[in-house]
N, C-alpha and C positions, 0 to 999 in steps of 0.2 A: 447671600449676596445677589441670586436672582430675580428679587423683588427691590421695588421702590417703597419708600416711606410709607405711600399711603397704602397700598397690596399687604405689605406688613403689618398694617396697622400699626405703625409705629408714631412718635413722636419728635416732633420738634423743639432745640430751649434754643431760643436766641438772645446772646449776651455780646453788649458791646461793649467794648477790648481797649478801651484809648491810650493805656499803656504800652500797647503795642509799637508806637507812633512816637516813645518818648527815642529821645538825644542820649547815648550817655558814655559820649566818647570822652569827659572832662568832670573831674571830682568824681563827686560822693551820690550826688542827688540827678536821678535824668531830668533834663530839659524836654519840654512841652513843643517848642515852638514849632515843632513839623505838624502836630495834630489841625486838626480841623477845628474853627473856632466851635466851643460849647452849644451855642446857640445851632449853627448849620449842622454840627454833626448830631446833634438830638432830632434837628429837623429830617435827617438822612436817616437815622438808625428808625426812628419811625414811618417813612414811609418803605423802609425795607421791608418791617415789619409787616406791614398791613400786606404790603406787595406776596408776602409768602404766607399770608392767613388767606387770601383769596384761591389762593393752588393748595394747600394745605391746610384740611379741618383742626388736626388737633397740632397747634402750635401755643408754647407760653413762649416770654418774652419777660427780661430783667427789666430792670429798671435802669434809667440811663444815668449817668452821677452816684449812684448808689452803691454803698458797700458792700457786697456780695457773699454769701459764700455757696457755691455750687461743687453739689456734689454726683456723680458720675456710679452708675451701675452698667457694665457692658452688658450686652445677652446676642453677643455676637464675636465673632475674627478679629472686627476691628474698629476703629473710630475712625472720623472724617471730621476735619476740621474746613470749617469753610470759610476762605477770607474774604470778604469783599474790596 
């Protein structure tokens, strides 16, 4: 934990999260309406992207709308989740 990413040689995965953003204080199904329209938030989650490949060599990045499944190896104490 006394090094940074790149010292470590470590890696970056950035995946955006829009369910994070749902409603689901009513029924069965969360509501959307707090998220960020489709359009601005693809526009944000890529220039976050690029923003953390210029400070950071080895970064991938999901895909935005895409169904995912990410899977997770520790080689450390602990994980860090970072919200923007």
């Amino acid at each position: 934990m006394n090094l940074n990413v790149i010292d470590a040689a470590g890696e970056l995965l950035l995946v955006s999260q829009f369910p994070l953003a749902a409603n689901t204080t009513k029924g069965n199904r969360p509501g959307f309406d707090p998220a960020m329209p489709p359009d601005a938030a693809e526009a944000m989650f890529a220039r976050f992207c690029a923003d953390v490949q210029r400070e950071y060599p080895r970064v991938q990045s999901g895909v935005f709308g895409a169904h995912m499944q990410v899977a997770l190896v520790n080689d450390g104490p602990v994980t860090f989740w970072l919200q923007v």
